[in-house]
N, C-alpha and C positions, 0 to 999 in steps of 0.2 A: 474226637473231632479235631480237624484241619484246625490251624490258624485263620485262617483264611475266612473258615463258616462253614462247616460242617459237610453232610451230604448233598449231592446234588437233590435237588425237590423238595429240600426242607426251607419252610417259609422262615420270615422272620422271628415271628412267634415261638415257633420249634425250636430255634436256635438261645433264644432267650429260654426259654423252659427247660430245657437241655443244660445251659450255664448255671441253672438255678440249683438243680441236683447235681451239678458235677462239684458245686459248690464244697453240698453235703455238710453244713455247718451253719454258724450263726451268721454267715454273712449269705449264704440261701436263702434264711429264711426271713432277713431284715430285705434284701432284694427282692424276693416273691413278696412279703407285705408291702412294700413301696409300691410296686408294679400295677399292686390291687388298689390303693390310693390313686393309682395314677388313672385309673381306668375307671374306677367312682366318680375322680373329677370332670373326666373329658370323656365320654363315652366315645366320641367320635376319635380319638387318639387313633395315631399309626404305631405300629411298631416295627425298626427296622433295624438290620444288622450292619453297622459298617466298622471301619478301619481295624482289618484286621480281627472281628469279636468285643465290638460295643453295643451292647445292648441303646438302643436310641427311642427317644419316645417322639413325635413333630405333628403337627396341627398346623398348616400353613404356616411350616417351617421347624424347627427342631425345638422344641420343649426342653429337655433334657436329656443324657446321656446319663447309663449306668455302668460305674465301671466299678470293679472290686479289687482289694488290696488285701494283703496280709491282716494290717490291722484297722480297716474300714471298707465303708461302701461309700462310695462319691457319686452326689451327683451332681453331673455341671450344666449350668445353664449357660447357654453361650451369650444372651442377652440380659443375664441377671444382673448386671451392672443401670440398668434400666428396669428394674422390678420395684415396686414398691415392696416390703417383707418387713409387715408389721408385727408377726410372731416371731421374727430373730431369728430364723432358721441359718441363714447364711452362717456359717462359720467357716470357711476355704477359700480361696481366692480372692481375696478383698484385697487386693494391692490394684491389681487390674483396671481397665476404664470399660470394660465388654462384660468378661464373664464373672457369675459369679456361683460358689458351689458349698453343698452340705455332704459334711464327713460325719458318718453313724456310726460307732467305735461300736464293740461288742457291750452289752448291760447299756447300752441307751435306746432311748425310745424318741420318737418323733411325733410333735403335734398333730395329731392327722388332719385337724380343722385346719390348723395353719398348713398343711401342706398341700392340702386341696385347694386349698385357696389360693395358694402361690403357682399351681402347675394351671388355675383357672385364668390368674394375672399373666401367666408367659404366654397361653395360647392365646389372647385376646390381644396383646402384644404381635403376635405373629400375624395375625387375622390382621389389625390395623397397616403394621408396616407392608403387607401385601396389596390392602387398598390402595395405598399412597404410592407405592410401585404402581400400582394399573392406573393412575391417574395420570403418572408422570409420563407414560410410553408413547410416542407420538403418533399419529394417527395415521392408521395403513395408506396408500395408494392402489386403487384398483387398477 
């Protein structure tokens, strides 16, 4: 697979399932469980490819992003600085005023309650701030 994204015709999806075995290790298989959390919580979730080969999850707007490291999986919420995260998931990016992100080292495990719940608070988040955009937009002229 190109940097870029793969072959022409393969959807988002492909491209994420593709990254997942190419993985081939413990962070495949912490990124395919996360994926399946993600899709528990928000059945209606998009999945998309961008910058380069980031796996992206968005709901009227981006949810989160998965990306993988040597020695973790990240996933960043780019409005996580506005999340409430009463399981303490957040552990990465907390310096910031926007985003905020969880790093799953190898031998950790993630709350699944707490994470379902957190990918339900970012897309309800995204849902809101989109209202607030259509209310704000001024009124066509015919």
């Amino acid at each position: 697979m190109d940097k870029a994204g793969g072959n022409p015709g393969q959807t988002p999806s492909d491209l994420i399932s593709q990254r997942i075995a190419e993985l081939a290790d413990w962070r495949g298989e912490t990124l395919a469980a996360l994926r399946k959390l993600i899709h528990e919580a928000d059945p209606d979730v998009i999945e998309e490819w961008k910058w380069m080969g980031t796996p992206v999850w968005s709901h009227d707007g981006i949810i989160c992003t998965g990306e993988s490291y040597k020695n973790a999986v990240k996933l960043t919420f780019p409005k996580g600085a506005s999340l409430e995260d009463p399981a303490g998931l957040f552990n990465a990016s907390l310096e910031g005023n926007t985003r905020r992100a969880i790093d799953v080292h190898e031998g950790e495990s993630l709350d699944p309650a707490g994470f379902k719940d957190l990918i339900r608070r970012a897309a309800a988040l995204n849902g809101a701030s989109r209202k607030k955009t259509a209310k704000k937009a001024p009124p066509r002229k015919s």
